[in-house]
C-alpha positions in Angstrom: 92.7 -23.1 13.1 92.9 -22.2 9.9 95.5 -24.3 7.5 96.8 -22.4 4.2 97.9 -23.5 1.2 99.1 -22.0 -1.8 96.9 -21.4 -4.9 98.5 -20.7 -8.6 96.8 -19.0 -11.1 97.6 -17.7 -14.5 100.1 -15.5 -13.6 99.5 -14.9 -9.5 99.7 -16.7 -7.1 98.0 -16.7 -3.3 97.3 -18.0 0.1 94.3 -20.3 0.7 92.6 -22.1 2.9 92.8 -25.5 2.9 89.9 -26.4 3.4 88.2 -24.2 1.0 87.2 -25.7 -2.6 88.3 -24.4 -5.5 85.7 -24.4 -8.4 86.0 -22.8 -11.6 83.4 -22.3 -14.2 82.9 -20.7 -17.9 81.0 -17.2 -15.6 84.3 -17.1 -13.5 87.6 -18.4 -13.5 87.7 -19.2 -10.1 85.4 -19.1 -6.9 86.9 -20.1 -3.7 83.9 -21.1 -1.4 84.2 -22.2 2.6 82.9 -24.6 4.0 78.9 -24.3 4.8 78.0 -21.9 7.6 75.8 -23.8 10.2 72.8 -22.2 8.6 74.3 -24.2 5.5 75.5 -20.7 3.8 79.2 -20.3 2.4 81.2 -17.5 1.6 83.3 -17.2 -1.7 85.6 -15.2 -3.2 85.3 -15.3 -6.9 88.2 -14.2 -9.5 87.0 -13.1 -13.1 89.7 -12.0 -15.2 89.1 -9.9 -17.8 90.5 -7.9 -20.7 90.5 -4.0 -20.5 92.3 -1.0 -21.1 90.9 0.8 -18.0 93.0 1.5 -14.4 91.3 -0.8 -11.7 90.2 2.3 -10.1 88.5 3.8 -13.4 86.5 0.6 -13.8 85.2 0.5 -10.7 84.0 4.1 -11.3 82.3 3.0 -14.4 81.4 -0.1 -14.1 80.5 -1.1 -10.2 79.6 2.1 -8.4 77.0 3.0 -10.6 75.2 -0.4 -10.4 75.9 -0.9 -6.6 74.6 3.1 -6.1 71.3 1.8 -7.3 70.7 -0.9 -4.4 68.6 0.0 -1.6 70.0 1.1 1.9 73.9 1.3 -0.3 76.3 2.5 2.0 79.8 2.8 1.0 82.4 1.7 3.6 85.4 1.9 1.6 86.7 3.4 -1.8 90.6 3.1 -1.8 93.6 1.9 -3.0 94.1 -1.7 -1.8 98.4 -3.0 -1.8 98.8 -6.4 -0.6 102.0 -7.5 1.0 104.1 -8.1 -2.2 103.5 -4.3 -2.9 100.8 -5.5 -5.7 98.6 -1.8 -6.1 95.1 -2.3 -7.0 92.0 -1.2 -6.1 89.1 -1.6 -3.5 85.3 -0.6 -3.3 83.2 -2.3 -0.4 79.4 -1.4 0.5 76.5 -3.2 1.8 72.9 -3.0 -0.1 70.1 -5.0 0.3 69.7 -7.5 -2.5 66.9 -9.9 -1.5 64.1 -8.6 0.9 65.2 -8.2 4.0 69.2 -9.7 3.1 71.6 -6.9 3.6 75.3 -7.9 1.9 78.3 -6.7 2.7 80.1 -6.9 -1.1 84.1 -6.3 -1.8 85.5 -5.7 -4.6 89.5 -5.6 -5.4 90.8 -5.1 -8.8 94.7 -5.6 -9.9 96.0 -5.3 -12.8 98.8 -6.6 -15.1 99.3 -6.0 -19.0 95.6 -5.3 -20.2 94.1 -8.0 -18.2 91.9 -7.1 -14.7 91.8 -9.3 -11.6 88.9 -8.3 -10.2 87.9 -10.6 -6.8 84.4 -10.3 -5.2 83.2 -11.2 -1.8 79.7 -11.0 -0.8 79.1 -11.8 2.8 75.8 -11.7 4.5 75.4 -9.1 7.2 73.3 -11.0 9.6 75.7 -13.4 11.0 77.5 -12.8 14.5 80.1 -10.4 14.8 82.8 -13.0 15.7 82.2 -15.2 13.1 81.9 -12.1 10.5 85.4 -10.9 11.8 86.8 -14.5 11.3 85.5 -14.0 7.7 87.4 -11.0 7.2 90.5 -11.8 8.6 90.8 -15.1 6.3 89.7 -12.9 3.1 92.3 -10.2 4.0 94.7 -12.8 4.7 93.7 -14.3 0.9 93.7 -10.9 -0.8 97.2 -9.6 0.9 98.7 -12.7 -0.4 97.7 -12.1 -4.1 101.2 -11.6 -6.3 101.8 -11.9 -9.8 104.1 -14.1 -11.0 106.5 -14.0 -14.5 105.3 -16.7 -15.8 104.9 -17.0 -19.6 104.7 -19.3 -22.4 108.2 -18.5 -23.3 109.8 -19.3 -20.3 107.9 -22.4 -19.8 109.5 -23.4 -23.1 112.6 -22.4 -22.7 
């Protein structure tokens, strides 16, 4: 059974599980990667924020469809507004590509947005594991995305 725990970030918080790690790294601000698969494989969910001007939606449009159209065998599964339980609106592209020989990848990507800074989260989970253990996956990463909020926290109010 899964245990949670709760993960605060610049300006967000969210559910996590407990026994995932939580790395961070100067090409990400955060990964949150399971524990290894029996095959020795883990999933993550990295977090890069980043500065722009552009809706979530609009930079997936610009940014990640084109490049993930490109893969071979793409097939888009979903392209839609994503709201977590807070009522945080963002947006959510999944498809699965092949991206080694004979590796198809199931990829998600969810983008918020607060101010003019994207929290753009990406999952990439391998396709060829069983179906149980794939919807165990998915029910954990749901369970971590839905919990995503911002917070109001500022350098101001930590001051006083």
């Amino acid at each position: 059974m899964t245990q949670w725990m709760r993960f605060i970030g610049p300006n967000f918080t969210m559910q996590v599980p407990s026994e995932w790690m939580v790395i961070s790294s100067t090409q990400f601000q955060v990964m949150f990667l399971s524990p290894p698969m029996q095959d020795g494989r883990s999933i993550n969910l990295v977090l890069v924020l980043q500065t722009s001007d552009t809706t979530p939606q609009d930079y997936i449009n610009t940014m990640v469809k084109p490049q993930a159209q490109t893969r071979d065998n793409y097939q888009l599964l979903t392209d839609a507004p994503f709201t977590t339980q807070s009522g945080v609106t963002g947006y959510q592209y999944v498809f699965s590509a092949t991206y080694e020989p004979n590796q198809v990848i199931l990829q998600r990507h969810i983008i918020f947005k607060q101010a003019n800074t994207l929290y753009w989260f990406l999952a990439s989970l391998p396709t060829n594991i069983a179906h149980d253990l794939q919807a165990k996956i998915n029910d954990i990463l749901n369970t971590m995305l839905e919990s995503f909020m911002f917070t109001e926290m500022n350098l101001e109010a930590i001051l006083g």
